[in-house]
Structure formats: structure tokens, C-alpha cells
C-alpha positions as CSV (number, residue, x, y, z in Angstrom):
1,X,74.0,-32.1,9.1
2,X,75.9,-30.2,11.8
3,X,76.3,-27.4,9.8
4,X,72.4,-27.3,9.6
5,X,71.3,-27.4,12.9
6,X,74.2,-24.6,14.0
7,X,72.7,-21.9,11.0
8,X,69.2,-22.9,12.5
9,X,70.0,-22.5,16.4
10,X,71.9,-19.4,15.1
11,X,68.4,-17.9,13.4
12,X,67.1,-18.3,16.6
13,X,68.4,-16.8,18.5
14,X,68.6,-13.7,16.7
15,X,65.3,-13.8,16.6
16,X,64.9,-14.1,20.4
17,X,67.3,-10.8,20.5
18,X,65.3,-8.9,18.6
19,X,61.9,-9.9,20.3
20,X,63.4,-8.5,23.8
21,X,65.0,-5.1,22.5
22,X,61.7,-4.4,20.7
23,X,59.5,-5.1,24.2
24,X,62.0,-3.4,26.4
25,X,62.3,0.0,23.9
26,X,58.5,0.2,22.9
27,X,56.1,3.3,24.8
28,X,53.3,2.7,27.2
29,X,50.5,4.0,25.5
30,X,47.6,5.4,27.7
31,X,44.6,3.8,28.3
32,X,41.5,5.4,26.3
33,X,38.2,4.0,26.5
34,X,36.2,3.9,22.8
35,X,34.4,7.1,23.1
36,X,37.2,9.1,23.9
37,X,38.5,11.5,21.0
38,X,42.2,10.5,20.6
39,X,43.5,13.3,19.9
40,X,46.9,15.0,21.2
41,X,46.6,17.7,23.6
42,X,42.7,17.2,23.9
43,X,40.8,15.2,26.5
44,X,37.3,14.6,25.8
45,X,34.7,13.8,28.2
46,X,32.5,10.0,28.1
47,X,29.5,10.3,26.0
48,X,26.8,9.5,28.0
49,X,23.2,8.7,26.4
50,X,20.1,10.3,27.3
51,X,16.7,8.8,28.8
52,X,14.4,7.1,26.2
53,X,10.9,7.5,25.9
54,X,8.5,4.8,27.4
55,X,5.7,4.4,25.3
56,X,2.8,1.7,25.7
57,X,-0.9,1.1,25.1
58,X,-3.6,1.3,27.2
59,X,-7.9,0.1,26.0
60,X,-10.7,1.3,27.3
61,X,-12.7,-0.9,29.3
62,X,-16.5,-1.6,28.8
63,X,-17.8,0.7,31.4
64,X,-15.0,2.0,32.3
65,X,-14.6,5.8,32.4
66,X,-11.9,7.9,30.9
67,X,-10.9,9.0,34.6
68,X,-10.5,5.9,35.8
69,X,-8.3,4.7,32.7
70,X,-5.7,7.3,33.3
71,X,-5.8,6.2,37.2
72,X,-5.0,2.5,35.9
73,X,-2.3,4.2,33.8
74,X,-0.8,6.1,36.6
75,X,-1.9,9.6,36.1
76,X,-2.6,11.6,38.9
77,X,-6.0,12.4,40.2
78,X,-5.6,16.1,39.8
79,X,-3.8,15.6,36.3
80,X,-6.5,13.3,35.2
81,X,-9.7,15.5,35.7
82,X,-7.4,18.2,33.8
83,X,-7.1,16.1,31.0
84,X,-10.8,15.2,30.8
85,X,-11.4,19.2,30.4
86,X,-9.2,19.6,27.7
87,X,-10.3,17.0,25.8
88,X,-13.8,18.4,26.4
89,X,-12.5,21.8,25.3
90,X,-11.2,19.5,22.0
91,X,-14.9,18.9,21.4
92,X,-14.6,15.5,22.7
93,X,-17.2,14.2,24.8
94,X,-15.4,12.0,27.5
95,X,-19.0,10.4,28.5
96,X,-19.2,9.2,25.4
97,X,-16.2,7.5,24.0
98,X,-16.7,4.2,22.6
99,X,-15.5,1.0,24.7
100,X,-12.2,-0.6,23.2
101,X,-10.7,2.5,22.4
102,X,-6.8,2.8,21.9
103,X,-5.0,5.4,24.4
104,X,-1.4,5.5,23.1
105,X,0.7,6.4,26.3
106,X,4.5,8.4,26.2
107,X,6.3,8.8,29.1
108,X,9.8,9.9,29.7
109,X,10.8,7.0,31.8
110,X,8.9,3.4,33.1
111,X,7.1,4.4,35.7
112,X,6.7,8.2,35.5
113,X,3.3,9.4,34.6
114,X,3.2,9.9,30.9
115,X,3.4,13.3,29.3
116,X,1.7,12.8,25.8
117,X,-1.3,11.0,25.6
118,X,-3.1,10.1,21.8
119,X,-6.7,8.7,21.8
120,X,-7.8,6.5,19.0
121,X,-10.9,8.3,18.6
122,X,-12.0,6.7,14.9
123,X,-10.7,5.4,12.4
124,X,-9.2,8.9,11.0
125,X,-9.4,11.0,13.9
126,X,-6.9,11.2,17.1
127,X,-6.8,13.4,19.8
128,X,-3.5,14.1,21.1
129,X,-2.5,15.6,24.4
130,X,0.4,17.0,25.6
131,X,1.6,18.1,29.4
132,X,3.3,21.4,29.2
133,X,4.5,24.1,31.8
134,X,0.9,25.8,32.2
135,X,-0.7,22.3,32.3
136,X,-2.5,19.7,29.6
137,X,-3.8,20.8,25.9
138,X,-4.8,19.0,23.3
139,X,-5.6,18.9,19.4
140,X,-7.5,16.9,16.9
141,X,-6.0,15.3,14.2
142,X,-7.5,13.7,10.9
143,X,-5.5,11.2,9.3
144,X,-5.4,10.9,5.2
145,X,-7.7,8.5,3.3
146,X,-6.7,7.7,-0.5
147,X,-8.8,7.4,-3.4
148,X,-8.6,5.1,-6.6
149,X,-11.0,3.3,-8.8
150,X,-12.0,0.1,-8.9
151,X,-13.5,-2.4,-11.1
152,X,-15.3,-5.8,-10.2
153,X,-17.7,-8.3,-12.0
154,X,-18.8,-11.7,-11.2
155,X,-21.2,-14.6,-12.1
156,X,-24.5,-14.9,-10.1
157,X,-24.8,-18.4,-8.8
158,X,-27.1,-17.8,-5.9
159,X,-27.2,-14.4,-5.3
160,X,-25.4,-11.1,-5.3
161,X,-23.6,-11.6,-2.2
162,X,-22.1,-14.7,-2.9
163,X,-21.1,-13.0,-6.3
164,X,-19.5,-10.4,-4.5
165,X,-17.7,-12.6,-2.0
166,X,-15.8,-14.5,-5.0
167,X,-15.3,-11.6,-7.4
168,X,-14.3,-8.2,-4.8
169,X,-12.5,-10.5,-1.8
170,X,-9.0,-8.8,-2.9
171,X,-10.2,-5.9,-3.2
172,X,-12.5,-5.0,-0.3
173,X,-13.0,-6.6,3.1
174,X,-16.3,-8.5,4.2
175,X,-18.4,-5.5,5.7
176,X,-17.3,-3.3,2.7
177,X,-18.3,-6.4,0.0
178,X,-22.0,-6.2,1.6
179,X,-21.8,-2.2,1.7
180,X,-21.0,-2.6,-2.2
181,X,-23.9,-5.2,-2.4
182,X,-26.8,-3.1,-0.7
183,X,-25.5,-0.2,-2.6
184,X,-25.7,-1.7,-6.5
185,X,-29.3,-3.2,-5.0
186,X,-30.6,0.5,-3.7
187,X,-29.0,1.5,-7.5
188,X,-31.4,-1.1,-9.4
189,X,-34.3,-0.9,-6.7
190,X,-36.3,0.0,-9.5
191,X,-35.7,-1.8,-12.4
192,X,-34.3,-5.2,-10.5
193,X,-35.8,-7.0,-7.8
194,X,-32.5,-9.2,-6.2
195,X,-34.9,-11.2,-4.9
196,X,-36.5,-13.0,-7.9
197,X,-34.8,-11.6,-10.8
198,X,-31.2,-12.9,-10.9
199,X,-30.9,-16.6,-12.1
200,X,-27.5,-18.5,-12.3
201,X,-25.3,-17.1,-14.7
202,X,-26.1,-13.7,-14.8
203,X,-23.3,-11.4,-14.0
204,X,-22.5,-8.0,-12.6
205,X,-19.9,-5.3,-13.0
206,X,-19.0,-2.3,-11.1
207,X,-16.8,1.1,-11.4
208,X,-16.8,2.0,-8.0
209,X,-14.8,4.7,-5.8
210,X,-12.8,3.1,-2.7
211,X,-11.4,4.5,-0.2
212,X,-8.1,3.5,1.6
213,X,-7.9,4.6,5.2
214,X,-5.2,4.5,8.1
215,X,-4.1,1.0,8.9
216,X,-5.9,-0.3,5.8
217,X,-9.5,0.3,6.4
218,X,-11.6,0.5,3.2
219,X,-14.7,2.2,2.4
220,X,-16.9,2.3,-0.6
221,X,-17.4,6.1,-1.8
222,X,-19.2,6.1,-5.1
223,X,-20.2,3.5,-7.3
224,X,-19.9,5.3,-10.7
225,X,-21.3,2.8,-12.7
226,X,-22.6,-0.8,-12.6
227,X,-24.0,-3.0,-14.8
228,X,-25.7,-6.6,-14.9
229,X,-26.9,-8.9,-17.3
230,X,-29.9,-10.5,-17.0
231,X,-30.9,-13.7,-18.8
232,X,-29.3,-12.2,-21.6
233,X,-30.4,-8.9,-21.3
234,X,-27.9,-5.6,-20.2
235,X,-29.2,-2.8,-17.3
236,X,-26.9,0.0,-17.1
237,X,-26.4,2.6,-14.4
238,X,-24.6,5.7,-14.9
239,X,-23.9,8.2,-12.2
240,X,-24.4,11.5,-13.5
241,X,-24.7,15.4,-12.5
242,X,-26.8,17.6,-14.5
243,X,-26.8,21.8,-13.9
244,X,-29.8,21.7,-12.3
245,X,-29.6,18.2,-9.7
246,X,-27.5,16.3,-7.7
247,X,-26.0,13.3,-9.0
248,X,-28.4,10.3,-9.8
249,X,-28.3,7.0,-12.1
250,X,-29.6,6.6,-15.6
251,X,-29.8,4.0,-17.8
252,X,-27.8,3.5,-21.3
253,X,-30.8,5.7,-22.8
254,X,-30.4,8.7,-20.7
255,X,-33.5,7.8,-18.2
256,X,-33.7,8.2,-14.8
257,X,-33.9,4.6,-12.6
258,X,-36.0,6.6,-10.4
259,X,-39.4,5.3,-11.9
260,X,-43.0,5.2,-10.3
261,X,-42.4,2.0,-8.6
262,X,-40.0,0.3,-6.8
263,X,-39.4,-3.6,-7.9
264,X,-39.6,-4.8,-4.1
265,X,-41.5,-3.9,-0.8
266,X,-39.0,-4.8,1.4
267,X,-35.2,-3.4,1.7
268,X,-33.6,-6.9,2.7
269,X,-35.4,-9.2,0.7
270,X,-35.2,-13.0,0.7
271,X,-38.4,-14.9,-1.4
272,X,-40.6,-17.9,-0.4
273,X,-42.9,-18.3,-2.7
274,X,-43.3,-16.6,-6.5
275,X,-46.8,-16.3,-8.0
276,X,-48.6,-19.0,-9.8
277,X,-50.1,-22.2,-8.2
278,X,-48.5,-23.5,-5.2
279,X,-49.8,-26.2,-2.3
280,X,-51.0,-24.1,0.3
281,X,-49.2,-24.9,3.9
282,X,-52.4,-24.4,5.9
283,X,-55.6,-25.6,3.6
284,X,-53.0,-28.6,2.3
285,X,-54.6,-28.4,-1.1
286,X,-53.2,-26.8,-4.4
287,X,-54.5,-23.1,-4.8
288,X,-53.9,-20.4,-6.8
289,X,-51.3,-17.9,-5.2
290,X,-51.8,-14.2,-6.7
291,X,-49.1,-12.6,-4.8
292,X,-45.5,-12.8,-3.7
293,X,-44.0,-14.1,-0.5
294,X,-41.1,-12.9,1.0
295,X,-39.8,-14.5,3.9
296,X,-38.3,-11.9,6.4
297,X,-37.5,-11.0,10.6
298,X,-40.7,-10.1,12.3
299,X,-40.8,-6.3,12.9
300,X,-38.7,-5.8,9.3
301,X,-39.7,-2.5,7.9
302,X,-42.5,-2.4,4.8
303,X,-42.2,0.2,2.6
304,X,-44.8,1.7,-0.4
305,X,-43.4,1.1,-3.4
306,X,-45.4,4.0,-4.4
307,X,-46.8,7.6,-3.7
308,X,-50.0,6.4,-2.6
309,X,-53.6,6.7,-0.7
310,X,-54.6,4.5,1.3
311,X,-57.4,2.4,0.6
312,X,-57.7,0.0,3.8
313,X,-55.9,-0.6,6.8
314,X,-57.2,-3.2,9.1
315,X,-57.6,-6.9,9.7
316,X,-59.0,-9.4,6.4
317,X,-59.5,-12.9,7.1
318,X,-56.6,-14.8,5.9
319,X,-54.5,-11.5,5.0
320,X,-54.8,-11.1,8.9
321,X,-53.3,-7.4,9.1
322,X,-54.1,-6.0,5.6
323,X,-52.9,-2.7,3.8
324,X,-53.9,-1.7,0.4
325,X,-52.7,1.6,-1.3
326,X,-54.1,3.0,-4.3
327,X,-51.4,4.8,-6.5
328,X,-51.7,7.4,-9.3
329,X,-52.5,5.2,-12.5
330,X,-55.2,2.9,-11.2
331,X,-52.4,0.7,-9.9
332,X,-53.3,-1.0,-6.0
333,X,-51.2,-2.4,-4.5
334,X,-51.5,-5.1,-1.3
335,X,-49.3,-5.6,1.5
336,X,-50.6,-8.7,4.0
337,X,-50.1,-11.1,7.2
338,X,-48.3,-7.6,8.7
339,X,-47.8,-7.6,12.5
340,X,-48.9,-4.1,12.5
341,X,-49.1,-0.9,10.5
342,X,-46.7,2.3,10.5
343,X,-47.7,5.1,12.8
344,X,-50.8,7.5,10.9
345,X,-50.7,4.8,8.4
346,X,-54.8,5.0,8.3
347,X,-57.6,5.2,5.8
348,X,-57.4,8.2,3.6
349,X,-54.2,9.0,4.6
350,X,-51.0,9.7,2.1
351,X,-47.9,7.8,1.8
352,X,-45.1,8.3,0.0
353,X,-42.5,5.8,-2.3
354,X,-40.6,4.2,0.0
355,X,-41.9,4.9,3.2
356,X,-42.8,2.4,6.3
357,X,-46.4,1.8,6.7
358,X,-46.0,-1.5,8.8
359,X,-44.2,-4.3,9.7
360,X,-43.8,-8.0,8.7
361,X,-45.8,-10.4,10.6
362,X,-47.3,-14.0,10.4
363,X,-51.0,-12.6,11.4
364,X,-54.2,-14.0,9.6
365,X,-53.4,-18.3,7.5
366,X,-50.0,-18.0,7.7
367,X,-47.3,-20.6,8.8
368,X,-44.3,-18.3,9.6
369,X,-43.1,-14.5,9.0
370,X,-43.0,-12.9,5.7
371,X,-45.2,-10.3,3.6
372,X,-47.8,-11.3,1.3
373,X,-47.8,-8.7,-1.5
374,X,-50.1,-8.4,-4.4
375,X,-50.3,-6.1,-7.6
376,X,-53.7,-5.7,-9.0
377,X,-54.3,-3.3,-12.1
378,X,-58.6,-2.8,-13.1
379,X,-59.1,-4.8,-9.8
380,X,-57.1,-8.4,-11.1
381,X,-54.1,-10.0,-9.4
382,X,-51.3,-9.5,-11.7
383,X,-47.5,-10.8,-11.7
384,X,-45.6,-8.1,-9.8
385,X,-42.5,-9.0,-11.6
386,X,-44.4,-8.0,-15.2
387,X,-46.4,-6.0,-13.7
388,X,-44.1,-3.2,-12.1
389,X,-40.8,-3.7,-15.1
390,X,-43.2,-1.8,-17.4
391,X,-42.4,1.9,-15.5
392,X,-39.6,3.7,-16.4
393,X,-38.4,7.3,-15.0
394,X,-38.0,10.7,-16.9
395,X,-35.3,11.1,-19.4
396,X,-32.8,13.5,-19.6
397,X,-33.0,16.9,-21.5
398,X,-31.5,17.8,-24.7
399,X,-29.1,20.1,-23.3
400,X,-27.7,17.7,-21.2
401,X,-27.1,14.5,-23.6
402,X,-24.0,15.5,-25.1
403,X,-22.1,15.4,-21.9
404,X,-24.1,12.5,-20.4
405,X,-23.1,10.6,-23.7
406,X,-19.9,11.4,-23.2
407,X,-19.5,10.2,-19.5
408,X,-21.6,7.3,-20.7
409,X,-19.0,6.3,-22.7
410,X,-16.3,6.8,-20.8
411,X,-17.7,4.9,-17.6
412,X,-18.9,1.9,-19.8
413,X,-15.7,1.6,-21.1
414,X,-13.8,1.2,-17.9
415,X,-16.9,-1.3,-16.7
416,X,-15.8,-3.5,-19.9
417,X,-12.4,-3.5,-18.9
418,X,-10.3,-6.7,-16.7
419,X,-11.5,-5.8,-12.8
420,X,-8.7,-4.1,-10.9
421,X,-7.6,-0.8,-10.2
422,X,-8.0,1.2,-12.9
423,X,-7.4,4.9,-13.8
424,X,-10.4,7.1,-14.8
425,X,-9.3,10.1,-17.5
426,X,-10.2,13.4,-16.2
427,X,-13.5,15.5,-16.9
């Protein structure tokens, strides 16, 4: 046990010997800081890191004038006026720039008046200004949009919008899902009224053009086809360009949807009553209704649904403000309980499809706002939904059909396929 403890005490202390001759015989070594380059004979100087940008956002206030933004910012008087006349020299209107607008603001410090400035001036357009030597300039920019294809379909249970709400959600936003809606109606204006004809269950599908702009923002460009089936029965539209005109929609059969008529007498349509016997609000007795109410905002625009004269303009009894326009093939048409007619909307006078000649009222036995419209053909009320489905527009030539078939097919295709984003073959 002895002999242990003396081996151990002798380890030791060699140990402990060695310890102090390597602290006493090791070199001092300089002190360096990190960014030094350790390298013999060389000294390198502290790296030292430049002044970074300051950069925030500034909106302009409702009211508020581009001057007096760029004061709130911090830019001088002097600088400020010379900023407002380049941007005018930009072809930007300072007196006009919308309220919320974006100013993006670069400076080279906090606090020092900024030497880039970028207005927000659309949703693809920025104006960006720089401060140089000679004094402020500036340029307009026009950001990318992107284009792809798009199909969507969906079942009718109440009406296209709510269609389009449940069906297009993922792939537009809500103001571009009622843009898509108004344009399929202004497609089918004369073959569908959206009013009366759709019933629960019909469907809808659409090849349409979308495009993708900066930060997201989605547009519809072109619907290139669309489709709906109606109690069983298909309507086609197919955009297409002959030599001779600009693009317009036909049907599967190669005719025009322009027809003679339009289906509807009002642009925003929502109905009240169809024709047939109904209880009437005011006499409270049943009586035969020959017409079609739709319910609408006082002052909303009524339009001819047809080139026309006119036969009457003036007040009726229980029409109150009565129009009637006599059209080409014996057709007259009647338009009632107005608030008041379009401007030179008189007797004798012309009117074309689709023009305004007066406004919704609730003048003459009527219990709220909405049109009274009648079709009458040999001088008898008849159904406007029969009545007007019968006319059907030009068809195309025979030079024309081989390519229009071909498109046809192509477009109708894609419309058939599963809705997404889809990629259309080349021309």
C-alpha cells in the first residue's frame, strides 16, 4: 500500500513540473481583434460597415395633397414642389392621385430626407423618383401581369352568382367572380334571360382568360367559351374571329348570339312576378297579368331590346309612365310604371337595341319599383320568354366554318374537361 501511494505522489508531481516549464517557456501572442487579417508582416485595418438604407411607407390621406404628404415625410419645401413637377413631367397628374395611395420612402439614414421616392400609382404602374446632383427625375414603371386559362362549372341553385361563389372561389376573388358573372350574362343576353330562365339544377361552364397581376390581383380577360344547360337543354358560346370582324360568340351551329332581340330589358335583372294570373297588390282581386315584372332601384337604366320606333311616350292610366316601341317584324314591345323617359326618347323618334329610353319607376297602380314589360305580336300580349327565344342571329359563311369548327372543337373540349387551370394547344 506504501508502495502505491509513493508511485502516485511521484506521478504528480511530474506532472506539476511539466505544467510550470510549459507556462514559463510559452510566447505571448499579440492581441488581434476578429477582423484583423492574421497574417505575418501585414497589419490590416478594422472593417468598418457602411450606413444602411432607411426605407418606410407613407399613404395618402383623403384630401390630403401630394405637397403636403412629402412635408409630413420630411422633404423640404423647395424639394417638394420639385418633385410635384417631375412627376407632372412623368405624365402624372398630382391633383389627381387617388386617396390611400402607397408612397414607398428610401432614405440614406433615419431622419434624413429620403432620396428615392416610388408611388403606388395602380395596380401595375409605379412612379419612381430619384434625387440626383442636378435635382429630382422620375420614370414610370409597368409591372408584369401573367396569363393562363381557366376552367369553371357549377350547379344553379338560386342563381348564377351563387353558382359562381361555390364553383370559381379558388380561383378568382369576390369582385372578379361577379365580373365573370355579368360577363357570361352580357354573353347569353340574347338567348338567356338570368332572370327567369335558370331553374335549380342547371349548370354552367367556362373557358375563360385570367389574369395574374402584382401582389396577386386577378382580372378576367376573355371568356373563350361558356356553356350552360338548361332544363336539359345545352347553349354554347364560342368566341371567334373571322377575316372580316372582330371577335364575337356563336353558338354550336355557327350563329351569331347577336339576334334581333335581347331576352331582358334591364342589365341587372332581379323578377317579381312572371306572366300568367297573379292577385293583383292594388285591386286585391285575381287578374290576368300579360307582362313581366322586374323588381329593380328607382332610376336603373331601361334599355330597347330592339332597333325600334317609337310608338308612345307618355303617361297611361295604370301603366303610369308608358313607352311602347314598334320594331321591324310587327313585333311592340311595352315598357311601364317608368319614373321617366331617356332624353329625345319621343314619338316618332328612333331607338336603337340596347339603348336607355327611361328609367324604372313605381308611377301609375303600382306598389313599389320595378318595370312592367309586355311583348305583343298582331296587337296580343304574348309570353316574352316564348315570345323573344324564337330569334336567332346570322350564321357564319362557308369560308369560315372549317376554322370555326375547328376552334369549336377545341374550346368545347377544354369546357368538358375537370375545372382548373388548363393548357389551351396553339392556333
Amino acid at each position: 500500500m506504501k508502495n502505491h501511494r509513493s508511485a502516485r505522489a511521484t506521478a504528480y508531481a511530474v506532472v506539476a513540473l511539466l505544467l510550470v516549464a510549459a507556462l514559463r517557456y510559452t510566447p505571448v501572442l499579440p492581441e488581434h481583434r476578429p477582423a484583423e487579417v492574421l497574417q505575418q508582416g501585414e497589419r490590416s485595418a478594422p472593417i468598418t460597415l457602411g450606413a444602411r438604407p432607411h426605407s418606410r411607407t407613407e399613404t395618402l390621406n383623403r384630401g390630403e395633397t401630394l405637397i403636403g404628404l412629402l412635408r409630413r415625410a420630411g422633404v423640404s419645401d423647395a424639394s417638394a414642389k420639385e418633385v410635384v413637377r417631375a412627376a407632372t413631367a412623368s405624365a402624372v397628374d398630382a391633383r389627381y392621385l387617388r386617396a390611400g395611395m402607397p408612397v414607398d420612402m428610401t432614405a440614406d439614414s433615419a431622419g434624413e430626407s429620403p432620396r428615392e421616392l416610388v408611388f403606388h400609382l395602380g395596380i401595375d404602374r409605379l412612379l419612381r423618383m430619384k434625387r440626383t446632383e442636378t435635382g429630382w427625375s422620375g420614370a414610370e414603371e409597368r409591372l408584369p401581369w401573367t396569363t393562363d386559362t381557366v376552367v369553371v362549372g357549377g350547379t344553379i341553385h338560386s342563381n348564377l352568382y351563387q353558382a359562381m361563389d361555390s364553383s370559381a372561389a379558388q380561383y378568382f376573388p369576390a369582385r372578379a367572380k361577379d365580373e365573370l358573372a355579368w360577363a357570361i350574362a352580357d354573353i347569353f343576353e340574347y338567348r338567356v334571360d338570368m332572370s327567369r330562365d335558370l331553374q335549380d339544377g342547371d349548370t354552367f361552364h367556362a373557358l375563360v382568360e385570367r389574369l395574374v397581376g402584382p401582389e396577386g390581383v386577378t382580372k378576367v380577360s376573355k371568356v373563350l367559351a361558356a356553356s350552360f344547360t338548361l332544363s336539359g337543354n345545352e347553349q354554347s358560346a364560342i368566341r371567334f374571329e373571322t377575316a372580316s370582324s372582330s371577335p364575337q360568340y356563336y353558338d354550336a351551329s355557327g350563329k351569331s348570339l347577336r339576334a334581333q332581340f335581347l331576352r331582358a330589358p334591364l342589365e341587372f335583372r332581379r323578377i317579381s312576378s312572371n306572366f300568367g294570373t297573379r292577385f293583383h297588390p292594388i285591386l286585391g282581386r285575381l287578374k290576368a297579368h300579360k307582362g313581366t315584372d322586374y323588381a329593380a332601384a328607382p332610376g336603373t337604366p331601361v334599355r330597347a331590346i330592339g332597333d325600334a320606333t317609337v310608338l308612345r311616350a307618355g303617361w297611361s292610366n295604370g301603366y303610369g309612365n308608358l313607352l311602347e316601341l314598334r320594331h321591324r317584324n310587327g313585333y311592340v314591345t311595352r315598357y311601364g310604371h317608368m319614373r321617366a323617359f331617356a332624353a329625345g326618347v319621343r314619338t316618332g323618334s328612333h331607338v336603337n337595341i340596347g339603348q336607355t329610353v327611361g328609367y324604372v319607376g313605381t308611377t301609375g297602380m303600382s306598389t313599389g319599383p320595378h318595370l312592367h314589360f309586355e311583348v305583343l305580336i298582331g296587337g296580343v300580349q304574348k309570353d316574352s320568354r316564348v315570345a323573344l327565344r324564337s330569334t336567332t342571329g346570322e350564321a357564319l359563311g362557308t369560308k369560315e366554318r372549317g376554322a370555326f369548327d375547328q376552334r369549336r372543337e377545341q374550346l368545347l373540349a377544354t369546357l368538358a374537361g375537370t375545372p382548373g387551370v388548363v393548357r389551351l394547344a396553339q392556333r
